[in-house]
C-alpha positions in Angstrom: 43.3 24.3 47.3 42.0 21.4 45.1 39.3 23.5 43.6 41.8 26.1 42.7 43.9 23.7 41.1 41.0 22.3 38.7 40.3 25.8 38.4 43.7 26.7 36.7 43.6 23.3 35.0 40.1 23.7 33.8 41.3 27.7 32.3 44.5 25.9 30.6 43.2 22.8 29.3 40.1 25.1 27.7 42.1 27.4 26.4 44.3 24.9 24.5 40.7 23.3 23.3 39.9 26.7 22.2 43.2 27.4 20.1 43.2 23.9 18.6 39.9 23.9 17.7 40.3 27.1 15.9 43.1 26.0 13.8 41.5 22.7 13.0 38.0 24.4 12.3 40.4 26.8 10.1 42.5 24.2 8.0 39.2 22.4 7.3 37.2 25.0 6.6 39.9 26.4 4.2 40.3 22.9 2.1 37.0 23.1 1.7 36.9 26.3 0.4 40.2 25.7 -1.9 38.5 22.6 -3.5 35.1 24.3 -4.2 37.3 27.0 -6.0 39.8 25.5 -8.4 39.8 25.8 -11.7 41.3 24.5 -14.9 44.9 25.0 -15.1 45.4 27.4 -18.1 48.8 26.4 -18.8 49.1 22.8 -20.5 52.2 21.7 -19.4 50.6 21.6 -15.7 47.5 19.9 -17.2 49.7 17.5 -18.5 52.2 17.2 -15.5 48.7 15.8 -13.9 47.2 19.1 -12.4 43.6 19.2 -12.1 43.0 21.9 -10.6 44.3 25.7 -9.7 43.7 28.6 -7.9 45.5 32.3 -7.4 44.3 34.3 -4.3 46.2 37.1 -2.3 46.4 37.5 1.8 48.9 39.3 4.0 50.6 41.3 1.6 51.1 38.1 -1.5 49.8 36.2 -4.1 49.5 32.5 -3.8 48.8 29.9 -6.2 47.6 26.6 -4.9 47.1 23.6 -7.3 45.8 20.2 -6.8 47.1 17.2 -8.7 44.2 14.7 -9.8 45.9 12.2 -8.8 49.4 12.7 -7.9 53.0 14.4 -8.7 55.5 12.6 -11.1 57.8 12.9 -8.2 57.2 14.2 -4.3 58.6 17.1 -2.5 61.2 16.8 -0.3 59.0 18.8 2.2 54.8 17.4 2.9 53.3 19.1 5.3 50.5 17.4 6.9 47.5 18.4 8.9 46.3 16.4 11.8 47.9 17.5 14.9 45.3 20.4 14.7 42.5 17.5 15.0 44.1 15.4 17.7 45.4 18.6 19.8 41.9 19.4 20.2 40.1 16.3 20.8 43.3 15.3 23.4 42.5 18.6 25.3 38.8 18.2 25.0 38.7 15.1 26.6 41.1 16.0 29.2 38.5 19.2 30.1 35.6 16.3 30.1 37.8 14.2 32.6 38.7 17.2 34.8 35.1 18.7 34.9 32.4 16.0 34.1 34.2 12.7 35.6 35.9 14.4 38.2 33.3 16.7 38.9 30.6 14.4 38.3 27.9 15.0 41.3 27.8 18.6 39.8 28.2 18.4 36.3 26.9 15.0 34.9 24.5 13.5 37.4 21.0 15.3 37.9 19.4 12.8 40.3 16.0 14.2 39.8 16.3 12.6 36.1 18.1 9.5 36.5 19.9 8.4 40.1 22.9 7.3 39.7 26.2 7.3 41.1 29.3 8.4 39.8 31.1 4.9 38.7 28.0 4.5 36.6 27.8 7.7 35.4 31.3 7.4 34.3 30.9 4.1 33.0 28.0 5.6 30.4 30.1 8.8 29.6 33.1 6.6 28.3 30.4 3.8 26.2 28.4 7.3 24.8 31.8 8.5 23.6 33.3 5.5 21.9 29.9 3.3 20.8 28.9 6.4 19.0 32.2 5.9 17.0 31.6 2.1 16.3 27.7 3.0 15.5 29.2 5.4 13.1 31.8 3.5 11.8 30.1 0.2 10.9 26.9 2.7 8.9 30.1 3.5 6.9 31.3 0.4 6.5 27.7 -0.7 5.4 25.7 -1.1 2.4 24.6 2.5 2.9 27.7 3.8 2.1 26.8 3.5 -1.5 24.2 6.6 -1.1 24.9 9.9 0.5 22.1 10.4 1.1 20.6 7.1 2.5 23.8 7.1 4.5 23.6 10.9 5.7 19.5 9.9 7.1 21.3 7.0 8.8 23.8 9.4 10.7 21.0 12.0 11.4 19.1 8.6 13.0 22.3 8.1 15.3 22.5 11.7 16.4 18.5 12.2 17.2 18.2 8.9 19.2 21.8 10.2 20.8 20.1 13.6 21.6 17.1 11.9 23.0 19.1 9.0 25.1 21.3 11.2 26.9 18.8 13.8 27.8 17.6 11.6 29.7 20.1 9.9 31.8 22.3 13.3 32.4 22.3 16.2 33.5 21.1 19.0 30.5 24.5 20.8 30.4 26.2 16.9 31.0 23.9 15.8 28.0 25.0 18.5 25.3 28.5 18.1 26.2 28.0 14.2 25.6 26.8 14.9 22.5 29.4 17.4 21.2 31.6 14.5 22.6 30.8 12.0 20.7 30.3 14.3 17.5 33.9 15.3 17.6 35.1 11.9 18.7 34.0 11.1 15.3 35.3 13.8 13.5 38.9 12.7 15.1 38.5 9.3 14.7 37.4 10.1 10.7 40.9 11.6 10.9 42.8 9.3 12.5 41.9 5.6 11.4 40.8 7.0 7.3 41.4 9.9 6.3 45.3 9.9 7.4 45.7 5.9 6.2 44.1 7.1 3.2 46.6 10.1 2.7 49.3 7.5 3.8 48.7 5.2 1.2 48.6 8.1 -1.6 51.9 9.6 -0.5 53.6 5.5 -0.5 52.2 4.9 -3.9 53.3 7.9 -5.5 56.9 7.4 -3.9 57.1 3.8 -5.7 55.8 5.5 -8.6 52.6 3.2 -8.8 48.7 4.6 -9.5 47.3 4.2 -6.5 44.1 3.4 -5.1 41.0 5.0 -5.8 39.1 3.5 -3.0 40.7 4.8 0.2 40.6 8.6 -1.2 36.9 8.3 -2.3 36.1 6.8 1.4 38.1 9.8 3.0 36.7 12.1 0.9 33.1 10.8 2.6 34.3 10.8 5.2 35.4 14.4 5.6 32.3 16.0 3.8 30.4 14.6 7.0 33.2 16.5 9.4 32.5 19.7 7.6 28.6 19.4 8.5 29.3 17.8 12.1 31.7 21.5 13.0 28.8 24.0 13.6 26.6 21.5 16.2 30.3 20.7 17.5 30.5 24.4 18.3 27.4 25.1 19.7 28.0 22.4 22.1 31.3 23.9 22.8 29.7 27.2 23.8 26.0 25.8 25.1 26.8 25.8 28.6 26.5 29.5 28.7 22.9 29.3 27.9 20.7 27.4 29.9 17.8 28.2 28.2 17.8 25.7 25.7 19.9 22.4 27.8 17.3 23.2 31.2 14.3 22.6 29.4 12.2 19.8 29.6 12.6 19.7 25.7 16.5 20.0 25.6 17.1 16.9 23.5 14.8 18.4 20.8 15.9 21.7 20.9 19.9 20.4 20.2 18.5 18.0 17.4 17.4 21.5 16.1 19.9 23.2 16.7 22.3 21.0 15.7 20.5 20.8 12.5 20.1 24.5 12.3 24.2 24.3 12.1 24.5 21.4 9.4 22.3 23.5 7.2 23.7 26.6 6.9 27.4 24.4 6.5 25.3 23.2 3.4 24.5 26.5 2.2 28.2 28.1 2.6 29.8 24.8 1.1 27.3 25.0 -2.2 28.1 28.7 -2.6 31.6 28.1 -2.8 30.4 26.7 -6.0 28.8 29.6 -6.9 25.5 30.4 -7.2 23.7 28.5 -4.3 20.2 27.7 -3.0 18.8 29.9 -0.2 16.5 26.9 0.8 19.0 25.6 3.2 20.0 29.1 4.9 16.0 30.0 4.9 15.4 25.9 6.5 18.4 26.9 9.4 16.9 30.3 9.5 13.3 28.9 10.6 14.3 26.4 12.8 15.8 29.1 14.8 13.6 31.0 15.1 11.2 28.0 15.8 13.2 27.5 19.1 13.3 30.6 20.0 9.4 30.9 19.8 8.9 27.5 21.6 11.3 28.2 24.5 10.2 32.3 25.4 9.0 33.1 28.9 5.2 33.0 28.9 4.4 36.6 30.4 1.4 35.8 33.0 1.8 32.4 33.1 0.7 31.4 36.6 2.7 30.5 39.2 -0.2 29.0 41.6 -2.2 30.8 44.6 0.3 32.1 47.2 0.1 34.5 49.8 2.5 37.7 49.7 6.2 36.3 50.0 8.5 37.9 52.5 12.5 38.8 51.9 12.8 36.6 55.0 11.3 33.5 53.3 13.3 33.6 50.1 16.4 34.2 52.2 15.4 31.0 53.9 15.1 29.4 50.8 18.4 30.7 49.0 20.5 30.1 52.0 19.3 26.4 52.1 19.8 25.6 48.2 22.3 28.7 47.2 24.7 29.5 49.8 26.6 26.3 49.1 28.3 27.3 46.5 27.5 31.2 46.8 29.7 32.8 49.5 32.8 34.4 50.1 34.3 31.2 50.5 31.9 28.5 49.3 31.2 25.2 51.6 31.4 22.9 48.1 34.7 21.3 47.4 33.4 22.1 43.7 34.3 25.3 43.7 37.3 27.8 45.0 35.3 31.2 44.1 31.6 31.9 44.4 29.8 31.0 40.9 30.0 34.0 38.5 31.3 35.8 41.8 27.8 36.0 42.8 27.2 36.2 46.8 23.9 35.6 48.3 24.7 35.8 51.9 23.1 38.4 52.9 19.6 39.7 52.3 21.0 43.0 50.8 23.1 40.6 48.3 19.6 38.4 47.1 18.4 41.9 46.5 20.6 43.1 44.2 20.8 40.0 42.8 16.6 39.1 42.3 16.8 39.4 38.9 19.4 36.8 38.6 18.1 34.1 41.1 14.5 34.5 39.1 16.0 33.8 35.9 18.2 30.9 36.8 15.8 29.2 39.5 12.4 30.3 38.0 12.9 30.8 34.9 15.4 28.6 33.3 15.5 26.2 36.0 19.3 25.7 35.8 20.2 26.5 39.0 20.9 24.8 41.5 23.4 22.8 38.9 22.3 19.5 38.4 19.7 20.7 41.7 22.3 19.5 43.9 21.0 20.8 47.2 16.7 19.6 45.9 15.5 22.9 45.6 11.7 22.3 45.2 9.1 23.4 42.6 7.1 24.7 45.3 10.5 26.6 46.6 10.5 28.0 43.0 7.6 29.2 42.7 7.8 31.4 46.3 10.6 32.7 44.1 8.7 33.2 41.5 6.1 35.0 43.1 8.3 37.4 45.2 9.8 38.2 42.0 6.3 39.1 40.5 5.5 41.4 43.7 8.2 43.7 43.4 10.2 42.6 45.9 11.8 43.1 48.9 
């Protein structure tokens, strides 16, 4: 009954994450958009009234015009609308699906023993300090003398996220790793929200009420701030989905193939943010385009690689094997407290069942390597490769 309960809490909590992140994704994806796009204001009594910019666009059946004050109205509306729930929504439900599935479920999501033995407390213990020292890290390059140059500050940031790729390949699990890194990417992106860009905002919104000029300072910081959110989103996402694809976060090159991936993402941000401007460079698109495709090169299946000298396997051996390291969790009712439902309802019980499913088992214990997660029940290269090579004789 427990592992039916995180089940339903695990389906809630990431469908909240899901919706959130959509809208925030969306509003910030939008302002970006609108402030690439404004123009002059044509008529001079809004250039004078302090607008800098303006912009006329139609959607669902209306015509909108939006216009941005350089500054700030002579006097504010009644109604502001805001826009940070989005932001916190998602990084509140996020964190309470990392709780549920990688502290609670730690022994099968975060640990891989085979890397780095450790228990749970410790485990833990790292999670939490990879989430919020990646924050202070982040925060005090801002703060720094680098902040004075983008781009100085922007090689700084890329610094934090390769040795962060790297560091927590290696004491995690691969799928525990990525998520750890989306983790602390979006812990950023929140916390950008929360501690500057909203003070920032607030301190706008109380100037213009006492009718003083405010200060340019906070709104230049935010405004930093919130041009590295836009390039964080796409690696953000990828992580969100990566688990599905154990090709690239079970490979003994995962950290390098998320700093490219990651990278990938931030590049083709680039491209669509400089073509709201207009005409824009390829060079960025072609850069995301290659290292792609890079990966994808790098990580194929070698057809003929050799899997060692073996005599014929039998049905009866790999049984033996998959009943020892795949049954677990793969039956009718699985024996792990982990789960309430076999895996992908995928059964292996019977020889029939590892029949039907050889295609599968290769894959995900041959191929990609990903199974058993976090090798929880020690399967063994050697026990691979038997796979392997039953695979390669055309079974049964």
């Amino acid at each position: 009954m427990t592992a039916y309960l995180v089940e339903w809490l695990s389906l809630l909590g990431r469908w909240l994450h899901f919706v959130a992140g959509i809208a925030w994704v969306g509003s910030s994806f939008y302002f970006v958009w609108l402030d690439n796009h404004l123009q002059a204001p044509r008529d001079a009594a809004d250039e004078s009234a302090g607008v800098g910019g303006e912009l006329w666009s139609v959607h669902g059946g209306g015509f909108y015009h939006a216009q941005k004050y350089r500054v700030a109205p002579t006097r504010l509306p009644e109604t502001l609308h805001w826009f940070k729930w989005e932001a916190y929504t998602t990084w509140l439900s996020g964190m309470f699906l990392l709780v549920l599935l990688y502290w609670v479920g730690a022994d099968v999501y975060l640990v891989d023993s085979t890397r780095f033995d450790m228990g749970r407390g410790m485990a833990i213990a790292l999670s939490a300090a990879t989430i919020a020292g990646g924050w202070l890290v982040y925060d005090l390059l801002c703060r720094s003398r680098l902040a004075r140059n983008d781009l100085a500050l922007g090689l700084a940031v890329a610094g934090l996220a390769a040795v962060s790729a790297y560091g927590l390949c290696q004491v995690f699990s691969g799928r525990g790793a990525y998520i750890h890194f989306g983790a602390m990417l979006g812990t950023i992106m929140v916390a950008n929200v929360f501690f500057i860009i909203i003070p920032g905002q607030r301190n706008l919104v109380d100037a213009a009420g006492r009718g003083e000029t405010p200060d340019p300072e906070p709104g230049v910081t935010a405004k930093q701030r919130s041009v590295h959110n836009t390039y964080f989103t796409l690696p953000v996402l990828f992580v969100m989905i990566s688990h599905h694809y154990a090709m690239t976060y079970s490979h003994a090159w995962n950290w390098l193939i998320l700093l490219c991936i990651a990278a990938a993402g931030a590049l083709i941000r680039v491209f669509f943010v400089a073509r709201h401007k207009g005409a824009a460079n390829p060079m960025p698109l072609l850069m995301a385009g290659l290292l792609l495709a890079g990966v994808a090169a790098a990580i194929a299946p070698r057809t003929g690689d050799s899997l060692g000298e073996l005599p014929p396997v039998t049905l009866e051996e790999v049984q033996a094997i998959v009943t020892a390291r795949c049954v677990n969790c793969h039956a009718e009712k699985p024996a792990h407290v982990a789960f309430s439902a076999p895996p992908a309802g995928v059964v292996l019980e019977s020889a029939a069942q590892i029949v039907a499913e050889a295609e599968r088992i290769y894959q995900q214990t041959v191929v990609l390597k990903a199974m058993p997660i976090g090798n929880l029940t020690g399967i063994t290269d050697a026990e691979r490769a038997i796979i392997g090579h039953w695979h390669a004789g055309g079974q049964p």
